[in-house]
N, C-alpha and C positions, 0 to 999 in steps of 0.2 A: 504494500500500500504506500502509494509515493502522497506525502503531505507537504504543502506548502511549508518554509520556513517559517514563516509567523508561527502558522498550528505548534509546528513542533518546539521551535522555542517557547511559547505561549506553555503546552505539556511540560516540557522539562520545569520551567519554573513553576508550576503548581505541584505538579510532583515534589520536587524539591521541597519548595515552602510548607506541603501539608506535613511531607517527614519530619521537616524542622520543630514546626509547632505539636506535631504528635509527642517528636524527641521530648522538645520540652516541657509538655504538658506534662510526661512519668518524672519526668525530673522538678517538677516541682511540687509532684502530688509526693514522692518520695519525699522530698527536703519537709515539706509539711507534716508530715507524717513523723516523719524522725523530731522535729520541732516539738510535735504536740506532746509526743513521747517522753521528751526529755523536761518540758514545763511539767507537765503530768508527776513526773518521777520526785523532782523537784519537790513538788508541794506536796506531794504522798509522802520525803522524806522527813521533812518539816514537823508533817504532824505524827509521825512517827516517833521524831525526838519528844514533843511533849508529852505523847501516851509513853516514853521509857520514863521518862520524867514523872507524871503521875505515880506510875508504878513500883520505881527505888524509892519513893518519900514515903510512901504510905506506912504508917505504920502496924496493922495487921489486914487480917483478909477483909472484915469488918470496915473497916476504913476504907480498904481499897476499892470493895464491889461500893461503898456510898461515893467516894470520888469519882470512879468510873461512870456512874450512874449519873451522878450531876453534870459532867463536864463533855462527857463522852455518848451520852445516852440518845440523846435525840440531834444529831450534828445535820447543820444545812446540808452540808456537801458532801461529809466524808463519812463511810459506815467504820467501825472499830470490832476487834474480835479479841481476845484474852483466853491465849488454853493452858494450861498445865501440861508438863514435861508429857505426861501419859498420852495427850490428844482431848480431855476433857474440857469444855469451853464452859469455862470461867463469867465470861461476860461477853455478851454478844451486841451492838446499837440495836434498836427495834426497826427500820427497816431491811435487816434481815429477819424475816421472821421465822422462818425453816431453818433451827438451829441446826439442823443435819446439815445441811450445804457450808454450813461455818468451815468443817471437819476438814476437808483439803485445801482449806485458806493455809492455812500456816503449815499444815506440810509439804505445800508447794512450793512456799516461802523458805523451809528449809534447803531445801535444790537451788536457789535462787532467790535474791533479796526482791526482785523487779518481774512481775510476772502478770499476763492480760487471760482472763480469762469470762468465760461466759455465764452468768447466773440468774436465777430463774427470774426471780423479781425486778433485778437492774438491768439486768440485759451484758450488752460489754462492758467489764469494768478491769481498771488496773489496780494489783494489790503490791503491797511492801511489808516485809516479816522482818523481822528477826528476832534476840534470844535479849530478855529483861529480867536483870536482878529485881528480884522485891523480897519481902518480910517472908512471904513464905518457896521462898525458894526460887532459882529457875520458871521464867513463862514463856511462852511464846506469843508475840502480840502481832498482830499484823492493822493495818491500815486499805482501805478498798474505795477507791475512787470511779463512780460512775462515767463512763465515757461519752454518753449520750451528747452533751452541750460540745465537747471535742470533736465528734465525728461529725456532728450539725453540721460545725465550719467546715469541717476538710471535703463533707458532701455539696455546702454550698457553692467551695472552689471548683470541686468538679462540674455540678453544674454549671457555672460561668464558663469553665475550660472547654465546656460541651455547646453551650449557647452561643460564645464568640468566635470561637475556633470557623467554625466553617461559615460563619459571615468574614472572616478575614481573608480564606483562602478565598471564597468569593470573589470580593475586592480584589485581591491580589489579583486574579487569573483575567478580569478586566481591565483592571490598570495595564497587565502585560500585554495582554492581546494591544492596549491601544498605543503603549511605549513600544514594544515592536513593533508593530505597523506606521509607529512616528518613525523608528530609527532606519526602518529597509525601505522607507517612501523615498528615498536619495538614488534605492538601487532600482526602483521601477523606471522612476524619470533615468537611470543611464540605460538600461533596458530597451527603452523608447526610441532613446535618441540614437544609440549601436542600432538599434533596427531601421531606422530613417536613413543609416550611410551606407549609400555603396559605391561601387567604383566610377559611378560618371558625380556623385557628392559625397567627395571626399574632405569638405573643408568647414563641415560641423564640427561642435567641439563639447565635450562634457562638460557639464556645470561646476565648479569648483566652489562650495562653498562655504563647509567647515575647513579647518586644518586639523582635522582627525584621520580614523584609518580610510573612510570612506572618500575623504577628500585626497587623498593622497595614493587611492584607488582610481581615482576619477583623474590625476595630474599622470597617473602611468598610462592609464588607457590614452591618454591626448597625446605622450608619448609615443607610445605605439600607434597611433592612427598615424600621426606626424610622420614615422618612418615609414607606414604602409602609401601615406598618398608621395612620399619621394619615390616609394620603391614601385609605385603605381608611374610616379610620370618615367621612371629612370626607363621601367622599362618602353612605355610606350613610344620615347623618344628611341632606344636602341630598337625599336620593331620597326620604328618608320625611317631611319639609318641604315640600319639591314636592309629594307626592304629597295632603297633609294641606289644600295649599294650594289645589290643584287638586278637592279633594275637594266641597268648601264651595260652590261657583258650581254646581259640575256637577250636587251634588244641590237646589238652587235650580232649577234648569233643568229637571231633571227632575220636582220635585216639583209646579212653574206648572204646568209643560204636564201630567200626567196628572190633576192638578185641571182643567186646563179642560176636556180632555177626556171626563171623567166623564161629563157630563150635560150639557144643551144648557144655554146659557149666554146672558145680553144683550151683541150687539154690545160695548157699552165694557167689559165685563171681560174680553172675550176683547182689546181693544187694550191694557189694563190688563195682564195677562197678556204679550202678547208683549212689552211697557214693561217690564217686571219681567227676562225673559228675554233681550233686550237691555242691559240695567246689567251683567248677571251675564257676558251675553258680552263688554261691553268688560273688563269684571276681568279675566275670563280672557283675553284680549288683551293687558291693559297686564302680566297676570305673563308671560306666555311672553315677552313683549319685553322686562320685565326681565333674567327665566331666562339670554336668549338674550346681552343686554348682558356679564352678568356672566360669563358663561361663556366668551366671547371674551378680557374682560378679564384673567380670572386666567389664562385658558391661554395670553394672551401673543400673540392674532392679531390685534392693533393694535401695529405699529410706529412709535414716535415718531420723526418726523423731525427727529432735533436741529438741521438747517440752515431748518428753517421756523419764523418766528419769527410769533407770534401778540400781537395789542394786549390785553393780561391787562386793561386796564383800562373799555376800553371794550365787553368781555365782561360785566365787572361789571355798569357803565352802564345798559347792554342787560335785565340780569337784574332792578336795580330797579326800570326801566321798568316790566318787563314785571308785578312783582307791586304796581306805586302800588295800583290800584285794588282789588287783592283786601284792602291792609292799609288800604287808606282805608275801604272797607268794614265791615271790622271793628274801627273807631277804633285804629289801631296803627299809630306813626309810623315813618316808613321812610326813613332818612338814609343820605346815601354821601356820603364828600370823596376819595372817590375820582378823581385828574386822570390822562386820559389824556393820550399814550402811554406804558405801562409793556410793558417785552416782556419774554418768554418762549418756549423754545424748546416748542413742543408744536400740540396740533390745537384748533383753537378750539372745532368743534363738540361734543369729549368735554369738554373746557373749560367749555362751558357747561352741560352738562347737570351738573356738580358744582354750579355754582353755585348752578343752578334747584331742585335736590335741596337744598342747605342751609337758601338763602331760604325755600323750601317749608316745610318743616322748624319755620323762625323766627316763620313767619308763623302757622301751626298751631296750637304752644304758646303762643304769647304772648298774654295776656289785653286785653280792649278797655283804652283809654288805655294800653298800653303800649311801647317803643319799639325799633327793630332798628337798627344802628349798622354798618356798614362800612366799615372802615377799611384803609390798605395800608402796611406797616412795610416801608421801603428797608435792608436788608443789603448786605455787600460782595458777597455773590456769589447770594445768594436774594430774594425777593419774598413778604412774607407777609400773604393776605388776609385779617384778621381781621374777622368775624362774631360782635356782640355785641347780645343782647337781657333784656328783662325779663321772660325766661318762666316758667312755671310750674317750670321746672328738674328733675334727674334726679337720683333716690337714689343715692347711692354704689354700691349693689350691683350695680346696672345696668351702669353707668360701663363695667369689664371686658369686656361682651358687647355694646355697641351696634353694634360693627362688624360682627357676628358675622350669615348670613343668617338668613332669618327669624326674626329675634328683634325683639320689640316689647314697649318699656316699658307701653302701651297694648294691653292683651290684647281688650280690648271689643270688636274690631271693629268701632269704629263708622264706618257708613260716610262721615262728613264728613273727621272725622281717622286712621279706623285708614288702616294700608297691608298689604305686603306682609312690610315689614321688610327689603328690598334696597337702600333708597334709599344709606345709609349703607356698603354693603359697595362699591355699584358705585362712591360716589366714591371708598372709599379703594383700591378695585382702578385708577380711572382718576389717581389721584393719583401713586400707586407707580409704576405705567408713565411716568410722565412726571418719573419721578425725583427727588417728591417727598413730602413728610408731610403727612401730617392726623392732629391733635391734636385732643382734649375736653375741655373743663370747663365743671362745672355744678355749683350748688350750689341745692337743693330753697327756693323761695320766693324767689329773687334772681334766678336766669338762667341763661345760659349762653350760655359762648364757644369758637368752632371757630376755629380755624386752619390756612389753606393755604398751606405754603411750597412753594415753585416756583425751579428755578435760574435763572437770569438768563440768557441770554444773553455771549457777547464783547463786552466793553465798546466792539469800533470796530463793530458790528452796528445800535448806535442814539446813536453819539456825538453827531452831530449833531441831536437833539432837545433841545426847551427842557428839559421834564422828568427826560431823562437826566442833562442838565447839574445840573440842582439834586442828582438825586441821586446823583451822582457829586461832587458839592459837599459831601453829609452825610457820604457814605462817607469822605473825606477831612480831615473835622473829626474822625470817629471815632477813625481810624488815630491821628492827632496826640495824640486823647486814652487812647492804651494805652497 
């Protein structure tokens, strides 16, 4: 049975509340009890002392049964009994009148000074014995107090306990209902208003208006809508860049072929033609591959193994190999002092494709005679590849959006230099997963310079390398000098 939360909070705290007040009601019909018990015993001992008192002074049995008789004979409150060592009752008050039932007062009393017992005339009464010198010897006296006026009260508390008690749970169980239903009124109106948004109104927003838990329930949900209508435009904007990008080759493809098809044509324009339609299908090959890079990357389906440690330098190495001849080519010097081994905890092969993406990049912009510089800056706890050239360099305005997918400072699409505009999002998607930054600067007719910081590695990972040593050398000249 599914209940609303009102209901069930509303139950639980009646629940609760009636256990409370039941708890309390034994607990204080006991306390009362034990009270009345003890005032009881109190005043039974009291007159107990005077009846030992009458009883040592007297001076024979004559005396004693006329003392008894005057003092003791007809008492408002308390009945009195007097037996001799044997169990013979000596003196009995006259509201006992069945001297038989006297006969276990004081042997009871023997067993115990304090004792409640049930008698025919009085009904519940409490007695008090014990053992009194007089003239003729050893008595046993006891004292008998009616309960009747004691248990009055203790029954009329119970009554009250029984008459108010479940007009409080009452009370209670409506005050709850209507204090719960005050306090979950904040979560119907969010209820409402999450049901009112969807992806074409994204830009409602939850009522904030205690600073309690519900308000501060209501400040995460606008949180998270916040990130759902970016993550709403991010992607609609990369669906309509995709689709823009995808656009461009397909109608290439399609436009070759229904030109060749037209009309009969010579052999080489029809190879001319499918040459043309092959460029257009590697494009469209090398984006989907991007597409597909990128979209792994930001959604986090490459796990970096921070226990596998990669030679960051000999990655480098590798990368300016691999472009000597495209920048000898096009007279543009391409320097690295680069010394391996430098490690890093990460994957060599996403590693590399940042690299090969930057170099690219350098080699691209950078006009003939001029030169690309790679260099590696030793930190205490990072590794930063810096990437410096003399290239044609990037308006400020730019600056802001290079990371950003398809975005290209270079709108031409020319085919030697334009691209896709991914190269830059994929490194800094492959950079961040590997727990580090990529930074920019450029300045239009000077250059520009990127940097890769990278954590380092446990320094006992690569202690014993020559190159660690030195840079664990610098890192300690450093320290000295802060």
């Amino acid at each position: 049975m599914n209940l609303r939360i009102q209901t069930r909070l509303t139950l639980w705290y009646a629940g609760s509340l009636t256990l409370l007040i039941l708890v309390f009601g034994l607990l204080i019909d006991g306390l009362m009890q034990r009270r009345l018990i003890a005032r009881t015993d109190f005043e039974i001992d009291e007159e107990l002392q005077e009846l030992e008192l009458e009883v040592r002074v007297a001076r024979d049995r004559t005396d004693l049964m006329k003392q008894l008789e005057l003092r003791f004979g007809n008492h408002e409150s308390f009945e009195f009994v007097v037996q001799s060592p044997a169990g013979e009752p000596l003196f009995v008050s006259r509201r006992i009148s069945d001297r038989a039932q006297a006969q276990p007062l004081t042997l009871a009393g023997k067993v115990t000074p304090y004792q409640s017992v049930r008698l025919v005339n009085l009904g519940e009464c409490r007695i008090g014995s014990q053992i009194a010198e007089s003239p003729v010897g050893p008595l046993s006296i006891a004292v008998v107090l009616p309960l009747g006026r004691s248990l009055a009260e203790l029954k009329d508390l119970r009554l009250l306990l029984a008459i108010v008690s479940p007009i409080v749970v009452v009370i209670a169980i409506g005050g709850g209902y209507w204090m719960s239903a005050r306090a979950l009124r904040p979560i119907d109106r969010m209820i409402a208003t999450v049901s009112d948004i969807s992806a074409h109104q994204t830009d409602r927003r939850l009522e904030v208006i205690h600073d309690d838990e519900l308000g501060r329930l209501a400040m995460t949900l606008n949180a998270m809508l916040d990130r759902l209508r970016n993550a709403l435009k991010e992607m609609r904007q990369f669906t309509e860049d995709a689709a823009h990008e995808l656009r461009t080759p397909l109608a290439v493809i399609r436009s070759t072929a229904e030109v060749a098809l037209r009309h009969s044509r010579p052999a080489m324009y029809y190879e001319e033609s499918l040459q043309a339609i092959v460029e257009e299908a590697n494009r469209l090959t090398d984006l989907s591959n991007q597409l597909l890079i990128l979209t792994r990357e930001e959604g986090g389906l490459h796990v970096v193994d921070t226990n596998e440690n990669v030679d960051l330098g000999e990655i480098v190495q590798n990368v300016v190999l691999d472009f000597e001849a495209l920048a000898e080519s096009r007279h543009v010097r391409l320097n690295s002092q680069v010394v391996p081994p430098l490690q890093v905890a990460g994957n060599a092969d996403r590693l590399r494709r940042v690299f090969l993406n930057l170099v690219d990049n350098a080699v691209k912009y950078t006009p003939a005679r001029g030169s690309i510089q790679l260099d590696v800056e030793c930190w205490l706890h990072t590794l930063e590849v810096v990437i410096r050239d003399t290239g044609i360099g990037i308006a400020p305005e730019h600056i802001p959006h290079l990371f950003d997918r398809f975005y290209r400072v270079d709108t031409s699409h020319n085919r030697e230099t334009g691209g896709a505009g991914l190269g830059l999002a994929i490194c800094r998607a492959i950079v961040t997963s590997h727990g580090g930054q990529l930074t920019l600067r450029s300045e239009v007719g000077v250059g520009t310079e990127v940097r890769v910081c990278l954590p380092r590695p446990a320094r006992a990972a690569n202690s014993n390398d020559s190159a660690s040593m030195r840079i664990y050398k610098l890192e300690e000249a450093e320290a000295r000098s802060l």
